[in-house]
C-alpha angles and dihedrals in degrees: 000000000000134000105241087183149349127220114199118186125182079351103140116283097003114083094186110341132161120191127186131214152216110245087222123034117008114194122185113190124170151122124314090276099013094126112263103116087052091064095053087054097049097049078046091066102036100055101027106028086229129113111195098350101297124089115293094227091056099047097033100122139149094268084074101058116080119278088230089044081055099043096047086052091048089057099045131070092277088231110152092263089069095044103109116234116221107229129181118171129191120208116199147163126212094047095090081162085065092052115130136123096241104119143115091254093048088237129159093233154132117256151088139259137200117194140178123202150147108294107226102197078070088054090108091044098044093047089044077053098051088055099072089061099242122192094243105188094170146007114319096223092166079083087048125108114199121217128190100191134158115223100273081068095253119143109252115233116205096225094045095045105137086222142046122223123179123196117201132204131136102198089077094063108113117188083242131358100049092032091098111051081039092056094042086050092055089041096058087048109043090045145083104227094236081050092057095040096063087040086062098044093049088049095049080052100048090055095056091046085056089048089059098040115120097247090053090050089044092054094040083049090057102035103076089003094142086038086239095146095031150014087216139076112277128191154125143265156160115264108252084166092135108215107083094347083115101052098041084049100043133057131175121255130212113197083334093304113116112244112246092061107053112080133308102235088049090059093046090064089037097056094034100048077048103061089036085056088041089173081192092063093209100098104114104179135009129218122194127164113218110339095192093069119132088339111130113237089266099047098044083057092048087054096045092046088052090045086046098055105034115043094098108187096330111135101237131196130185154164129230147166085187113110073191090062100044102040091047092046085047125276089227088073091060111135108195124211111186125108099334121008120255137171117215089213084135103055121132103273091215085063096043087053097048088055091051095059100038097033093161092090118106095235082140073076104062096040089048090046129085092189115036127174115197117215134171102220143017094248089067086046093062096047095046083053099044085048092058099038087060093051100036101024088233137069121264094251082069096061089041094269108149102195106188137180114221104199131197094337085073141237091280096060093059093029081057089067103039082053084063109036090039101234113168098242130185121197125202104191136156122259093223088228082303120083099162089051105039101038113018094051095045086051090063081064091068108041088119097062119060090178079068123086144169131202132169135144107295084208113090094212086055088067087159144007099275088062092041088052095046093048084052092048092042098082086117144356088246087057103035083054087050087055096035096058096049093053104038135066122254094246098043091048087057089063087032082051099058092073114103104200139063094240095039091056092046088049098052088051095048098043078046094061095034114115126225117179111274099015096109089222090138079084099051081053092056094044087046099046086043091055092055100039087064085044133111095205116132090224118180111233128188115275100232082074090069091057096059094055092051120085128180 
C-alpha cells in the first residue's frame, strides 16, 4: 500500500492543496511553520482517524479549519451555506476495496476521506439558533457531523482498515496519561499477533490467580465484613476486563528502566527501529516527526543506517531540520514546503550519489534559502560580509542572504538543487588564471536559468579573490600599506615593508597569499579575511562584488 497523494481543504494552514508523494522516502523539510508538521498530521487522521494520537472525533475542533475559510464564514451571514466543510483525502493504491469515484477530484480511484461538514438533519436547530443573535468568533462544530469513508462512500472501521499506519513521536508520551496508547502502539508493532494474543490471555490469568490468592480473600473477608456500607458482597480485584487491561498493566523496560522515563532521543530509535522491524509484518506506512531529535551525531548515523537498510518496502514520511538525515535518505525524496510545495524526484542522480556518500554538506541550506552566494572558502565569506555590513549596517543573513562555502563537493552539486527548486543563486568563484575558459564557458551551462549566476575577476592575473582585492587596494602605495597592515601580520608587513615600488610591494602580497599545494596558505586567507573584517579600514574592493550581493 502506498499513498500516491494527499488533498487538504479549510485544514490549517492549506485552503485547497494536493501533494503528491514518493512511493518510497518522503522528506518535508521547511520553514518553522511552513507547514510540515501539518501534513503529518493530516495523513495521521486520515489513515488512522487519530490527531495527535488521540481519536479525531474527540480532538476535531475550530483551531483545525483555515483561518480564510473562517474569516469568509465570519463576514458572511453566517446561514448554513456559508458554513466551510474540512476535507482531507487520501489517495492510494493498493487498497482496490476502497475504489470509487467520491472524491473531491471526481477520480476513479483507490483512497480514503475524512470530512467535516454542516449536518442537515440540525438545519431547524442551528437557524432557531441563529435567531437569538449569538457572537459567533469560529466555527460552530457543535452543528458539525464527522465521517471516516473510503471512496465508495462506506463508512471505515478501525479494526476492519485494509492498511496499518504507525505515527511516531516521542514527544507525545505522557507518564501517565499517554503511557497507555503509547505502550499498545509498540505492542502491535513489536509483536507477532499470535504473540500478543497468549500474552493476553496469561496476563488475563495471572490476574485471576492473583485475585484468588489467600492475601486478596483475606483482605475482600475484612473489608465489609459487618455489611455497613452494603448488603452486598464488596470487594476488590484486579481488572481481567480484556480490552486495554494489558496495556494499562504492562510497560516496556530498557535495561530495567520503564520506558517513558529513559531519554528522548533513546525512545525515538527504539520506536523507529520498531516500526522499521514491524515482527507483525502489517505496518504499511511509517510516520516520524523529526528523527534527529536529541540523538548525538553518532547516534543519529547509526539510526539512519538502520532506516536505510531496513525499510524494506515500507512507505516511509518524515520531518527534518538535519541536512545529515536528507542527504543520507536521498536528496532526490525532499518534499519542500515553502511558499508553494515541490518534490526534487528529478534531481541529477550523480548528484543524489555523491551526497550519499559525503552527507555532511549543508545542502538543508540551499533548499530552505531564497538568496543563496556560493563561495569556496571562509575567507570570501568574510569579505563578502564585511562588504555588506559597510554598505546595510547589518550582515546579509539579515536581509535573507545565505552566503555558503561549499567546500571540496564543489559548487555543481549545490548549484543541482537550486536549478530545481529554483533558488536565485550567485556564485564567486576563481578563475583559476582563465577567465574565458573557466567562467565564460561554465556560464553557458547555466543559460536556462536565469536564478543561476557566475562572477569572478575578468582580469587573468586576478585568478581569485585575494589578488582581486590587492589590484583594488593598489591605487596607490599609501592605500595598498593601509590594506596591507590591517591584513598582515607585524612581522610579515616588515618584510612586506622592504619593497620599494608599487608593483613590488603588490607582487609580494599576492605571491604572500598565493597557494601552492601543501603551503598551508588557506590559513593565512582566513587570519587575514578575519582581521579585516574587525577592521575599520575603508578598503576598495573590486565592483563585481557588488553584483554578487545584489539580488533583483
Amino acid at each position: 500500500m502506498h499513498v500516491k497523494s494527499i488533498k487538504l481543504v479549510n485544514f490549517k494552514k492549506f485552503r485547497n492543496e494536493l501533494f503528491e508523494f514518493n512511493d518510497d522516502v518522503n522528506i518535508f523539510v521547511g520553514d518553522n511553520n511552513a507547514g510540515k508538521s501539518t501534513i503529518l498530521e493530516a495523513l495521521e487522521i486520515v489513515l488512522n482517524y487519530n490527531h495527535r494520537g488521540r481519536p479525531f472525533n474527540n480532538e476535531f475542533s475550530p483551531d483545525l479549519f483555515n483561518q480564510d475559510a473562517v474569516n469568509q464564514f465570519l463576514a458572511s451571514d453566517k446561514t448554513p451555506k456559508y458554513l466551510p466543510s474540512l476535507i482531507i483525502e487520501a489517495y492510494i493504491e493498493g487498497v482496490p476495496e476502497y475504489r470509487g469515484v467520491n472524491n473531491s477530484l471526481k477520480a476513479d480511484a483507490q483512497g480514503v476521506v475524512v470530512q467535516a461538514c454542516f449536518d442537515a438533519s440540525l438545519e431547524p436547530v442551528y437557524e432557531r439558533y441563529l435567531l437569538t443573535r449569538p457572537n459567533i468568533t469560529s466555527i460552530p462544530i457543535e452543528f458539525y457531523k464527522l465521517d471516516w469513508l473510503d471512496f465508495s462512500w462506506n463508512p471505515i472501521k478501525p479494526i476492519a482498515k485494509k492498511f496499518k499506519a504507525l505515527y511516531i513521536d516521542p514527544t507525545r508520551i505522557h507518564p501517565t496519561m499517554g503511557k497507555n496508547q503509547y505502550i499498545s502502539s509498540i505492542l502491535n508493532t513489536a509483536l507477532e499477533k499470535e504473540d500478543l494474543v497468549k500474552l493476553t490471555l496469561n496476563y488475563r490469568e495471572n490476574l485471576q490467580v492473583f485475585n484468588n490468592s489467600g492475601e486478596v480473600q483475606t483482605v475482600n473477608s475484612n473489608l465489609d465484613a459487618d455489611h455497613l456500607i452494603t448488603d452486598s458482597k464488596l470487594t476488590i480485584a484486579a481488572s481481567t476486563l480484556p480490552a486495554g487491561s494489558i496495556q494499562t498493566g504492562l510497560q516496556l523496560e530498557v535495561d530495567d528502566v520503564p520506558f517513558h522515563f529513559i531519554g528522548k532521543g533513546e525512545q525515538s530509535n527504539i520506536q523507529i527501529k520498531l516500526a522499521i522491524q514491524n515482527k507483525s509484518h502489517d505496518i504499511d506506512l511509517v510516520m516520524m516527526e523529526e528523527p534527529e531529535n536529541h540523538l548525538s551525531h553518532t547516534n543519529l548515523n547509526k539510526l539512519v543506517h538502520y532506516v536505510e537498510s531496513q525499510r524494506g518496502d515500507k512507505q516511509l514520511f518524515l520531518t527534518t531540520h538535519s541536512s545529515y538525515v536528507l542527504n543520507k535518505l536521498s536528496i532526490d525524496k525532499i518534499c519542500l514546503v515553502q511558499t508553494g510545495y515541490k518534490r526534487l524526484h528529478k534531481l541529477d542522480p550523480k548528484v543524489v550519489k555523491t551526497l550519499k556518500r559525503l552527507p555532511g554538506y549543508d545542502t538543508l541550506r540551499v533548499a530552505l534559502s531564497s538568496k543563496v552566494i556560493l563561495v569556496e572558502g571562509p575567507s570570501d565569506e568574510l569579505v563578502l560580509k564585511k562588504i555588506y555590513q559597510r554598505k546595510h549596517e547589518r550582515l546579509p543573513e539579515q536581509d535573507g542572504i545565505d552566503i555558503i562555502v561549499v567546500r571540496g563537493v564543489g559548487f555543481k552539486t549545490f548549484i543541482e538543487v537550486g536549478k530545481e527548486i529554483g533558488t536565485k543563486i550567485h556564485v564567486l568563484r576563481d578563475n583559476d588564471g582563465d577567465y574565458h575558459a573557466n567562467v565564460v564557458q561554465e556560464r553557458l551551462e547555466y543559460t536556462a536559468f536565469p536564478n543561476i549566476k557566475l562572477f569572478s575577476p575578468v582580469e587573468n592575473e586576478e585568478f581569485s579573490l585575494e589578488p582581486a582585492m590587492i589590484y583594488a587596494n593598489a591605487i596607490d602605495i599609501e592605500t595598498l600599506n593601509a590594506f596591507a597592515k590591517e591584513v598582515l601580520s607585524s612581522q610579515t608587513y616588515k618584510l612586506y615593508d622592504e619593497n620599494i615600488t608599487l608593483e613590488d610591494r603588490r607582487e609580494n602580497l599576492i605571491g604572500w597569499f598565493k597557494s601552492v599545494k601543501g603551503n598551508g596558505k588557506g590559513t593565512r586567507k582566513v587570519d587575514s579575511a578575519i582581521r579585516l573584517f574587525d577592521s575599520e579600514l575603508d578598503f576598495k574592493y573590486p565592483p563585481f562584488l557588488d553584483e554578487v550581493l545584489a539580488f533583483d
